[in-house]
C-alpha positions in Angstrom: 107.4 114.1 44.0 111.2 113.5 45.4 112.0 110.3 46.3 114.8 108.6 47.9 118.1 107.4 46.0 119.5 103.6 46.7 122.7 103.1 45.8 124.7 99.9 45.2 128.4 99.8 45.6 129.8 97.5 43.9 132.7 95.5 40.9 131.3 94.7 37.4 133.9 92.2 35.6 133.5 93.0 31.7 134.2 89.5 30.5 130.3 88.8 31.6 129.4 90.5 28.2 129.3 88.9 24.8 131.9 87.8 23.3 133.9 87.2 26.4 131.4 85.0 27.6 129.2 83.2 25.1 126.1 81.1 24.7 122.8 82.1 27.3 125.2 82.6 29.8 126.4 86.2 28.6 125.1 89.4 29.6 123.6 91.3 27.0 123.2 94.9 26.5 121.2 95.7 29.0 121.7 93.2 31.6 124.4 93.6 33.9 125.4 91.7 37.1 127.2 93.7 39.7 129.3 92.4 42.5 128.9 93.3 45.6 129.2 93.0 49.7 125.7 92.1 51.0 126.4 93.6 54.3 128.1 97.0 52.7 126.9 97.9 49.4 123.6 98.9 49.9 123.3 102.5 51.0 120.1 104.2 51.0 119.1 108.2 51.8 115.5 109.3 52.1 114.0 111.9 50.3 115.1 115.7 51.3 118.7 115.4 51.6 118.5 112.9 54.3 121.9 111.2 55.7 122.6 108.1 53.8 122.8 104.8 55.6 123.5 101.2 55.6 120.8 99.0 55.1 120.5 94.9 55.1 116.9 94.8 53.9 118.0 92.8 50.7 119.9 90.2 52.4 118.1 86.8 52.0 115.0 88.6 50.0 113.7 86.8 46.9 110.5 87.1 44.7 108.3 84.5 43.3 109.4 84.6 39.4 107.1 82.1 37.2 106.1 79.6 40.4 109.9 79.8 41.6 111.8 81.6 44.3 114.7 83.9 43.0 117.1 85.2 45.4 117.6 89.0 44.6 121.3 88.2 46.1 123.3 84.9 44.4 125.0 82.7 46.3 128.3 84.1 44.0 127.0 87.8 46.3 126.1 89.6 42.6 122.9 91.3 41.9 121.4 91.4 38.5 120.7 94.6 37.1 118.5 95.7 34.4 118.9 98.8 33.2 116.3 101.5 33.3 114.8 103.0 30.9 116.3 101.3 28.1 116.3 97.7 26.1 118.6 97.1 23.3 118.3 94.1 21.2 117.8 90.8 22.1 120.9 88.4 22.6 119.6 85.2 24.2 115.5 85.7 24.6 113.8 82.3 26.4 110.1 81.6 25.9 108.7 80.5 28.3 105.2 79.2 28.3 103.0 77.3 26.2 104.8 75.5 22.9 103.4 74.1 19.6 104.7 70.5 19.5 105.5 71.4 15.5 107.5 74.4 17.3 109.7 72.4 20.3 112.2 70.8 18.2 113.0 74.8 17.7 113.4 75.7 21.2 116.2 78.1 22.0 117.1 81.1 23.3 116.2 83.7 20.1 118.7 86.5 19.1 117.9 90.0 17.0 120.0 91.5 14.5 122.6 93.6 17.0 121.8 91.7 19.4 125.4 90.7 19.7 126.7 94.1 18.8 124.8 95.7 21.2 126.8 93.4 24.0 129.9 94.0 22.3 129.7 97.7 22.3 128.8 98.0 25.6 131.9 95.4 26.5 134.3 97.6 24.7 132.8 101.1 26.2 133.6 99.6 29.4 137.1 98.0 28.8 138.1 101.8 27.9 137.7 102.8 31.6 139.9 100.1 32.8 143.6 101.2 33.4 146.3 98.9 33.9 144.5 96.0 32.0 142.4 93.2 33.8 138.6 92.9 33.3 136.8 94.5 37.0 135.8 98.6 37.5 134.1 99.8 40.7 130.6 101.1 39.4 127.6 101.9 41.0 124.2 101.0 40.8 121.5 104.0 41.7 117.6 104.5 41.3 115.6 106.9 42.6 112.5 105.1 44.9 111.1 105.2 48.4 110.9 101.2 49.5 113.0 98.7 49.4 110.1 96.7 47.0 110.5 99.7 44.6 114.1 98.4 43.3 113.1 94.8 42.1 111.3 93.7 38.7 109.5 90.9 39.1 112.3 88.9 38.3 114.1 89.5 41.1 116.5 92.2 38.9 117.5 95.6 40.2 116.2 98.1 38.2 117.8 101.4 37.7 121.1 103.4 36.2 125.2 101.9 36.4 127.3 105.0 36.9 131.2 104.4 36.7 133.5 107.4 38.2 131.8 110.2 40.0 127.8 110.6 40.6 127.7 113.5 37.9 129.0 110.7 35.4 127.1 109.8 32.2 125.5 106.7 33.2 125.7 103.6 30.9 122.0 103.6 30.4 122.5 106.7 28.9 125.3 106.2 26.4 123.8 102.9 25.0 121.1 105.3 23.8 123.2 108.5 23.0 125.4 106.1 20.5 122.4 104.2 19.1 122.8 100.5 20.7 119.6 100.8 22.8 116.3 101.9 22.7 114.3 104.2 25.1 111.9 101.5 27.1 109.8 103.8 29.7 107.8 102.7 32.7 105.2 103.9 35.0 107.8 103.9 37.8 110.5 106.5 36.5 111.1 110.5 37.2 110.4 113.3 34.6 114.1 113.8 34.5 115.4 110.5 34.3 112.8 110.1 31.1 114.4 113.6 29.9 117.8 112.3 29.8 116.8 109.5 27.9 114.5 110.9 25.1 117.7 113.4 24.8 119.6 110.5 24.1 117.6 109.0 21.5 117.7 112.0 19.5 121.0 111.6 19.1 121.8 108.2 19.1 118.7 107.5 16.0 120.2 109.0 13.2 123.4 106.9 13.8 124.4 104.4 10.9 124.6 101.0 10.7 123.1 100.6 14.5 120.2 99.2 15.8 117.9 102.5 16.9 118.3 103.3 12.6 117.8 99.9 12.0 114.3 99.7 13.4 111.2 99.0 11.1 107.7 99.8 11.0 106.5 97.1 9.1 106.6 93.2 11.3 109.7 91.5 10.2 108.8 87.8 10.0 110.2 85.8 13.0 113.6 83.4 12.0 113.6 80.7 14.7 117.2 79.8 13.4 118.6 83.1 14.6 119.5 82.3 18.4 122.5 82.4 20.7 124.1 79.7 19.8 125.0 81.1 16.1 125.8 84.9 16.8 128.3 86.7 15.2 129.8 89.6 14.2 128.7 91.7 12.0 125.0 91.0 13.0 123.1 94.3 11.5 119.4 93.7 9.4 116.2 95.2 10.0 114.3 94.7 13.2 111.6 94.8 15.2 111.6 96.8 18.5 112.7 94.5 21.2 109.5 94.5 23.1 107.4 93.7 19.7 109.9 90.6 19.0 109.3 89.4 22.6 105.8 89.3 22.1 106.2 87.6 18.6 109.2 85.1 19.8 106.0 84.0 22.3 103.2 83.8 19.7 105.3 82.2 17.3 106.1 79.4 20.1 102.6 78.2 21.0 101.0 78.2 17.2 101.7 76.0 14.0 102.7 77.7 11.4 105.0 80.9 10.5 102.8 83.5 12.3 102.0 86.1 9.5 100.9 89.6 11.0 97.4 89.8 11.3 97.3 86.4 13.1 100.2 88.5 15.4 97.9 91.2 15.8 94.9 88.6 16.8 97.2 87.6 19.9 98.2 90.8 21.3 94.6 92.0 20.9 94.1 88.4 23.6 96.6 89.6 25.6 99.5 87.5 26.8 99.3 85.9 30.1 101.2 87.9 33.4 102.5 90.9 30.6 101.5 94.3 31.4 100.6 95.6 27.3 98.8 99.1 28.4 100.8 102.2 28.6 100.3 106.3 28.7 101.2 108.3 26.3 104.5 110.1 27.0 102.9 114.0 26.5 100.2 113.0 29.1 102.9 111.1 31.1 105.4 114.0 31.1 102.4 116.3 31.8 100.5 114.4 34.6 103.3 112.0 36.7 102.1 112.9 40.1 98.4 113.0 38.8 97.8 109.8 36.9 94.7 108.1 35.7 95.1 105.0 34.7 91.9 104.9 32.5 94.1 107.6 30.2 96.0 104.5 29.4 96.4 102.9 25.8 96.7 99.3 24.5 99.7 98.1 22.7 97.8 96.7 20.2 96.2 100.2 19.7 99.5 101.3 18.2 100.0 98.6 15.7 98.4 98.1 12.5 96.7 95.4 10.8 99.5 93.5 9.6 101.5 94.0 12.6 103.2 97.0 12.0 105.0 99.6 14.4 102.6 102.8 14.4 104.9 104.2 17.3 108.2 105.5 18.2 110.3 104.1 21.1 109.9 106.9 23.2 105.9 107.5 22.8 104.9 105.5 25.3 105.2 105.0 29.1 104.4 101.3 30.2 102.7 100.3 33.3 105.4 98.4 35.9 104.4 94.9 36.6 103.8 94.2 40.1 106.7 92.9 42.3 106.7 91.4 46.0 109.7 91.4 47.4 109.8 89.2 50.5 112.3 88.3 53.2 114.3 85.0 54.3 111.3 84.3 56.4 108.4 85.0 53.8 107.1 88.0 54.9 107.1 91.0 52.8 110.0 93.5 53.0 108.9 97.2 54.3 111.1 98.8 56.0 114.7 99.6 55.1 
Protein backbone atom coordinates (compact mmCIF):
# COMPACT_ATOMS: atom_id res chain seq x y z
CA UNK A 1 0.00 0.00 0.00
CA UNK A 2 1.99 3.41 -0.79
CA UNK A 3 2.29 5.68 1.79
CA UNK A 4 3.50 9.13 2.19
CA UNK A 5 7.29 10.06 2.99
CA UNK A 6 8.20 12.75 5.98
CA UNK A 7 11.26 14.11 5.76
CA UNK A 8 13.25 15.98 8.34
CA UNK A 9 15.89 18.52 7.40
CA UNK A 10 18.17 18.93 9.59
CA UNK A 11 22.40 19.01 11.39
CA UNK A 12 23.62 15.94 13.42
CA UNK A 13 26.85 17.11 15.49
CA UNK A 14 29.00 13.68 15.85
CA UNK A 15 30.51 14.46 19.12
CA UNK A 16 26.83 13.26 20.55
CA UNK A 17 28.22 9.65 20.12
CA UNK A 18 30.30 7.70 22.45
CA UNK A 19 33.39 8.52 23.18
CA UNK A 20 32.98 12.19 22.43
CA UNK A 21 30.36 12.39 24.85
CA UNK A 22 30.36 9.90 27.73
CA UNK A 23 28.31 8.56 30.58
CA UNK A 24 24.09 8.23 29.92
CA UNK A 25 24.33 11.28 28.15
CA UNK A 26 25.88 9.77 24.83
CA UNK A 27 24.08 8.56 21.91
CA UNK A 28 24.42 5.13 21.16
CA UNK A 29 24.28 3.22 18.09
CA UNK A 30 21.10 3.62 17.26
CA UNK A 31 19.93 6.73 18.82
CA UNK A 32 20.58 9.84 17.14
CA UNK A 33 19.44 13.43 17.85
CA UNK A 34 19.00 15.66 14.82
CA UNK A 35 18.90 19.38 14.80
CA UNK A 36 16.60 21.06 13.30
CA UNK A 37 14.25 24.39 12.53
CA UNK A 38 10.77 23.66 13.90
CA UNK A 39 9.14 25.89 11.51
CA UNK A 40 11.32 24.47 8.33
CA UNK A 41 12.41 21.10 8.59
CA UNK A 42 9.52 19.21 8.44
CA UNK A 43 8.43 18.52 4.89
CA UNK A 44 5.84 16.03 4.10
CA UNK A 45 4.32 14.60 0.51
CA UNK A 46 1.36 12.33 0.32
CA UNK A 47 1.19 9.17 -1.24
CA UNK A 48 1.18 9.22 -5.32
CA UNK A 49 3.77 11.60 -6.01
CA UNK A 50 2.02 14.35 -4.36
CA UNK A 51 3.88 17.96 -4.03
CA UNK A 52 5.79 18.19 -0.82
CA UNK A 53 4.98 20.71 1.73
CA UNK A 54 5.71 22.39 4.92
CA UNK A 55 4.06 21.29 7.84
CA UNK A 56 4.02 22.57 11.69
CA UNK A 57 2.03 19.69 13.02
CA UNK A 58 5.04 18.66 15.40
CA UNK A 59 5.51 21.96 16.93
CA UNK A 60 4.51 21.84 20.67
CA UNK A 61 3.34 17.93 20.31
CA UNK A 62 4.40 15.60 23.10
CA UNK A 63 3.26 12.03 24.24
CA UNK A 64 2.67 10.63 27.57
CA UNK A 65 5.98 8.38 28.16
CA UNK A 66 5.72 6.40 31.57
CA UNK A 67 2.98 9.01 33.39
CA UNK A 68 5.16 12.01 31.91
CA UNK A 69 4.87 14.42 29.11
CA UNK A 70 7.82 14.34 26.52
CA UNK A 71 8.03 17.06 24.07
CA UNK A 72 8.75 15.38 20.59
CA UNK A 73 10.75 18.88 19.92
CA UNK A 74 13.44 20.02 22.94
CA UNK A 75 13.67 23.17 24.01
CA UNK A 76 17.64 22.90 22.41
CA UNK A 77 14.97 22.48 18.71
CA UNK A 78 16.50 18.61 18.22
CA UNK A 79 14.39 15.63 17.70
CA UNK A 80 15.42 12.28 18.84
CA UNK A 81 15.67 9.67 16.38
CA UNK A 82 15.60 6.00 16.57
CA UNK A 83 16.47 4.24 13.89
CA UNK A 84 14.29 1.90 12.06
CA UNK A 85 14.58 -1.27 11.62
CA UNK A 86 17.62 -1.90 13.51
CA UNK A 87 19.02 -2.09 17.38
CA UNK A 88 22.64 -2.55 18.02
CA UNK A 89 23.92 -3.18 21.42
CA UNK A 90 23.11 -1.57 24.42
CA UNK A 91 25.28 1.35 25.71
CA UNK A 92 23.49 2.99 28.65
CA UNK A 93 19.96 0.71 29.17
CA UNK A 94 17.73 2.24 32.39
CA UNK A 95 15.24 0.02 34.04
CA UNK A 96 12.65 1.35 34.86
CA UNK A 97 10.11 -0.23 37.01
CA UNK A 98 9.81 -2.29 39.92
CA UNK A 99 13.35 -3.09 41.92
CA UNK A 100 14.40 -5.77 44.42
CA UNK A 101 15.69 -3.83 47.49
CA UNK A 102 18.82 -6.55 47.39
CA UNK A 103 19.08 -5.19 43.61
CA UNK A 104 18.98 -0.97 44.19
CA UNK A 105 22.34 -0.52 45.54
CA UNK A 106 23.07 -1.89 41.64
CA UNK A 107 21.09 0.61 39.87
CA UNK A 108 22.60 2.00 36.71
CA UNK A 109 22.32 2.32 33.38
CA UNK A 110 23.52 -1.42 31.96
CA UNK A 111 25.90 -1.79 28.91
CA UNK A 112 26.44 -4.99 26.38
CA UNK A 113 29.58 -6.12 25.06
CA UNK A 114 29.94 -3.62 21.81
CA UNK A 115 27.81 -1.61 23.13
CA UNK A 116 30.45 1.03 23.09
CA UNK A 117 31.84 -0.07 19.82
CA UNK A 118 28.79 0.01 18.20
CA UNK A 119 28.72 4.05 19.07
CA UNK A 120 32.11 4.37 18.12
CA UNK A 121 31.84 2.89 14.77
CA UNK A 122 29.03 4.69 13.88
CA UNK A 123 30.99 8.08 15.28
CA UNK A 124 33.76 7.37 12.99
CA UNK A 125 31.54 6.37 9.81
CA UNK A 126 30.19 9.65 10.20
CA UNK A 127 33.35 11.86 10.88
CA UNK A 128 34.50 10.34 7.35
CA UNK A 129 31.77 12.50 5.59
CA UNK A 130 32.93 15.64 7.24
CA UNK A 131 35.22 17.84 5.09
CA UNK A 132 37.16 20.58 6.30
CA UNK A 133 37.07 19.18 9.99
CA UNK A 134 34.48 20.33 12.75
CA UNK A 135 31.93 17.85 14.10
CA UNK A 136 28.09 18.95 12.16
CA UNK A 137 26.78 17.23 8.56
CA UNK A 138 23.43 18.13 7.04
CA UNK A 139 21.44 14.73 7.13
CA UNK A 140 18.06 13.89 6.72
CA UNK A 141 15.62 12.03 8.55
CA UNK A 142 12.87 10.10 6.31
CA UNK A 143 10.06 7.33 6.99
CA UNK A 144 7.57 6.30 4.94
CA UNK A 145 3.82 6.83 6.83
CA UNK A 146 0.55 8.53 6.26
CA UNK A 147 -0.17 10.69 9.81
CA UNK A 148 1.64 12.71 11.55
CA UNK A 149 1.02 10.01 14.76
CA UNK A 150 2.72 7.43 12.51
CA UNK A 151 6.38 8.99 13.04
CA UNK A 152 6.53 8.81 16.97
CA UNK A 153 7.43 5.73 19.30
CA UNK A 154 5.92 5.95 22.35
CA UNK A 155 8.65 7.75 23.64
CA UNK A 156 8.22 10.60 21.88
CA UNK A 157 11.35 9.43 19.32
CA UNK A 158 11.12 9.69 15.49
CA UNK A 159 11.30 6.60 14.02
CA UNK A 160 12.68 5.98 10.67
CA UNK A 161 16.08 6.07 8.31
CA UNK A 162 19.10 9.12 8.56
CA UNK A 163 20.34 9.56 4.99
CA UNK A 164 23.46 11.87 4.54
CA UNK A 165 24.08 13.26 0.75
CA UNK A 166 21.51 12.57 -1.84
CA UNK A 167 18.07 10.53 -1.32
CA UNK A 168 19.56 7.46 -3.33
CA UNK A 169 22.23 7.38 -0.44
CA UNK A 170 22.85 4.28 1.69
CA UNK A 171 21.14 5.21 4.83
CA UNK A 172 22.92 4.78 8.23
CA UNK A 173 20.42 2.21 9.31
CA UNK A 174 21.59 0.39 6.64
CA UNK A 175 25.37 0.37 7.01
CA UNK A 176 25.24 -0.44 10.79
CA UNK A 177 23.78 -3.69 9.60
CA UNK A 178 25.78 -4.19 6.28
CA UNK A 179 29.16 -3.95 8.49
CA UNK A 180 27.85 -5.98 11.44
CA UNK A 181 27.35 -3.29 14.44
CA UNK A 182 23.48 -3.67 14.46
CA UNK A 183 21.03 -6.04 14.30
CA UNK A 184 17.82 -6.29 12.14
CA UNK A 185 14.81 -5.27 14.80
CA UNK A 186 11.45 -5.39 12.51
CA UNK A 187 8.08 -3.91 13.39
CA UNK A 188 4.50 -4.17 12.37
CA UNK A 189 4.79 -0.65 11.01
CA UNK A 190 7.51 -0.99 8.14
CA UNK A 191 7.34 -1.51 4.11
CA UNK A 192 8.30 -4.90 2.37
CA UNK A 193 11.19 -2.98 0.86
CA UNK A 194 12.49 -1.21 3.68
CA UNK A 195 12.53 -4.86 5.51
CA UNK A 196 14.38 -6.13 2.18
CA UNK A 197 17.07 -3.72 2.47
CA UNK A 198 17.68 -4.76 5.84
CA UNK A 199 17.64 -8.61 5.81
CA UNK A 200 20.11 -7.88 2.71
CA UNK A 201 22.24 -6.20 5.04
CA UNK A 202 22.40 -8.69 7.68
CA UNK A 203 23.54 -11.20 5.34
CA UNK A 204 26.40 -9.44 4.89
CA UNK A 205 27.22 -7.81 7.89
CA UNK A 206 26.80 -11.58 10.13
CA UNK A 207 29.67 -13.32 8.97
CA UNK A 208 31.92 -10.25 10.02
CA UNK A 209 34.54 -10.89 12.80
CA UNK A 210 35.04 -9.68 15.92
CA UNK A 211 31.49 -7.69 15.74
CA UNK A 212 28.50 -7.91 17.53
CA UNK A 213 25.88 -9.60 14.80
CA UNK A 214 28.87 -12.75 15.00
CA UNK A 215 29.08 -12.29 18.40
CA UNK A 216 25.46 -13.24 19.18
CA UNK A 217 24.54 -16.43 21.23
CA UNK A 218 21.93 -18.83 21.44
CA UNK A 219 22.30 -19.93 24.79
CA UNK A 220 21.20 -16.90 27.79
CA UNK A 221 24.40 -15.26 28.89
CA UNK A 222 24.05 -14.59 32.60
CA UNK A 223 23.26 -10.90 33.33
CA UNK A 224 26.66 -8.82 34.95
CA UNK A 225 25.10 -5.84 36.74
CA UNK A 226 28.79 -4.39 37.01
CA UNK A 227 28.86 -3.90 33.27
CA UNK A 228 27.23 -0.28 32.83
CA UNK A 229 28.06 3.07 31.29
CA UNK A 230 30.04 4.31 33.65
CA UNK A 231 32.94 1.65 33.01
CA UNK A 232 32.89 1.21 29.07
CA UNK A 233 35.76 0.83 27.13
CA UNK A 234 37.46 -0.03 24.30
CA UNK A 235 37.88 -3.07 23.23
CA UNK A 236 34.41 -4.19 24.54
CA UNK A 237 33.74 -7.52 22.38
CA UNK A 238 32.26 -11.02 24.43
CA UNK A 239 29.34 -13.02 23.78
CA UNK A 240 25.82 -11.62 23.88
CA UNK A 241 22.49 -11.72 24.01
CA UNK A 242 20.29 -10.01 21.34
CA UNK A 243 19.53 -6.54 22.55
CA UNK A 244 15.84 -7.04 22.90
CA UNK A 245 16.45 -10.48 25.04
CA UNK A 246 18.98 -8.38 27.47
CA UNK A 247 16.29 -5.65 27.83
CA UNK A 248 13.92 -8.03 29.05
CA UNK A 249 16.52 -9.72 31.34
CA UNK A 250 18.24 -6.21 32.59
CA UNK A 251 14.24 -5.83 33.79
CA UNK A 252 13.76 -9.31 35.39
CA UNK A 253 16.91 -9.31 36.90
CA UNK A 254 15.94 -5.71 38.65
CA UNK A 255 12.79 -6.72 40.45
CA UNK A 256 13.92 -10.35 41.83
CA UNK A 257 16.58 -11.51 44.47
CA UNK A 258 18.90 -13.48 43.24
CA UNK A 259 21.09 -14.01 39.92
CA UNK A 260 18.12 -14.83 37.66
CA UNK A 261 19.13 -18.30 36.10
CA UNK A 262 17.21 -19.12 32.76
CA UNK A 263 14.28 -20.94 33.46
CA UNK A 264 13.23 -18.51 36.23
CA UNK A 265 13.89 -15.88 32.91
CA UNK A 266 11.74 -17.86 30.88
CA UNK A 267 8.93 -17.96 33.82
CA UNK A 268 8.78 -13.96 33.43
CA UNK A 269 8.51 -13.55 29.87
CA UNK A 270 5.94 -16.36 29.82
CA UNK A 271 4.07 -13.38 32.62
CA UNK A 272 4.57 -10.96 30.28
CA UNK A 273 6.24 -7.61 31.17
CA UNK A 274 4.03 -4.71 31.91
CA UNK A 275 3.29 -1.87 28.72
CA UNK A 276 5.93 -4.29 26.28
CA UNK A 277 4.47 -5.49 23.22
CA UNK A 278 6.26 -9.49 23.22
CA UNK A 279 4.07 -11.01 20.21
CA UNK A 280 5.27 -10.83 16.70
CA UNK A 281 4.61 -12.54 13.05
CA UNK A 282 6.70 -14.48 11.46
CA UNK A 283 8.72 -12.72 8.77
CA UNK A 284 7.64 -15.38 5.63
CA UNK A 285 3.92 -14.73 6.65
CA UNK A 286 4.85 -10.96 7.27
CA UNK A 287 6.60 -10.62 3.85
CA UNK A 288 3.80 -12.64 2.35
CA UNK A 289 0.55 -10.98 3.97
CA UNK A 290 1.53 -6.99 4.92
CA UNK A 291 -1.56 -5.54 3.51
CA UNK A 292 -3.57 -8.59 4.79
CA UNK A 293 -2.67 -9.21 8.37
CA UNK A 294 -4.21 -11.27 11.07
CA UNK A 295 -3.13 -10.71 14.11
CA UNK A 296 -4.23 -14.14 15.58
CA UNK A 297 -1.17 -15.43 13.10
CA UNK A 298 0.99 -13.83 15.66
CA UNK A 299 3.63 -15.65 17.88
CA UNK A 300 4.87 -15.20 21.51
CA UNK A 301 8.43 -14.26 22.29
CA UNK A 302 8.61 -16.67 24.73
CA UNK A 303 7.56 -19.26 22.04
CA UNK A 304 10.93 -18.88 20.46
CA UNK A 305 13.07 -19.45 23.50
CA UNK A 306 13.92 -22.52 25.15
CA UNK A 307 13.72 -23.75 28.58
CA UNK A 308 16.80 -22.31 29.87
CA UNK A 309 16.39 -19.18 28.15
CA UNK A 310 17.94 -19.68 24.98
CA UNK A 311 17.68 -17.80 21.52
CA UNK A 312 15.64 -20.34 19.18
CA UNK A 313 15.52 -17.44 16.53
CA UNK A 314 17.38 -15.34 14.28
CA UNK A 315 17.23 -11.46 14.29
CA UNK A 316 15.51 -11.23 11.29
CA UNK A 317 12.66 -14.02 11.88
CA UNK A 318 10.34 -12.04 13.38
CA UNK A 319 8.18 -8.91 12.79
CA UNK A 320 7.08 -7.24 16.19
CA UNK A 321 3.86 -5.63 16.79
CA UNK A 322 4.39 -1.40 17.22
CA UNK A 323 3.36 -0.27 20.54
CA UNK A 324 0.75 2.23 20.52
CA UNK A 325 1.63 5.94 20.38
CA UNK A 326 -0.68 9.25 20.91
CA UNK A 327 0.79 12.01 19.75
CA UNK A 328 -0.98 15.08 20.99
CA UNK A 329 -0.79 18.82 20.51
CA UNK A 330 0.20 22.02 22.81
CA UNK A 331 -3.32 22.01 23.69
CA UNK A 332 -3.97 18.18 24.45
CA UNK A 333 -5.88 17.20 21.78
CA UNK A 334 -4.64 14.63 19.48
CA UNK A 335 -2.68 15.52 16.33
CA UNK A 336 -4.58 14.46 12.85
CA UNK A 337 -4.00 16.45 10.34
CA UNK A 338 -0.75 17.55 8.81
Amino acid sequence: MPRGLLTVVGNLDISQFWPASTGNNSSDGDTVHLKIDPNVSFIFSGAGGAKPKITKAYIGGYVIDHGQKKKVITSKSEIKIRLQGIDTPELHYPVIGKWDASKKPLASEFRQPYGAGAAKALHDHLKTMISGGGTVLHASFVTHIDHPADAIDSHGRFVGDIVIGTAASKSINTWLVETGWAYPLFYDSMTAPEINTLVTAWNTGKVLASRPEKSLQKPLQAFNPAVNVNNAKLPDGGKLNFPKIFRRQAMFWAGVPGPLPGTQFVALLTQGAKGKSDRAYPLPYFMSNINKLEPKKRVTLVSKIGPQGQTNFEPPDLVFKEDPSTLLNASGSKVKTW
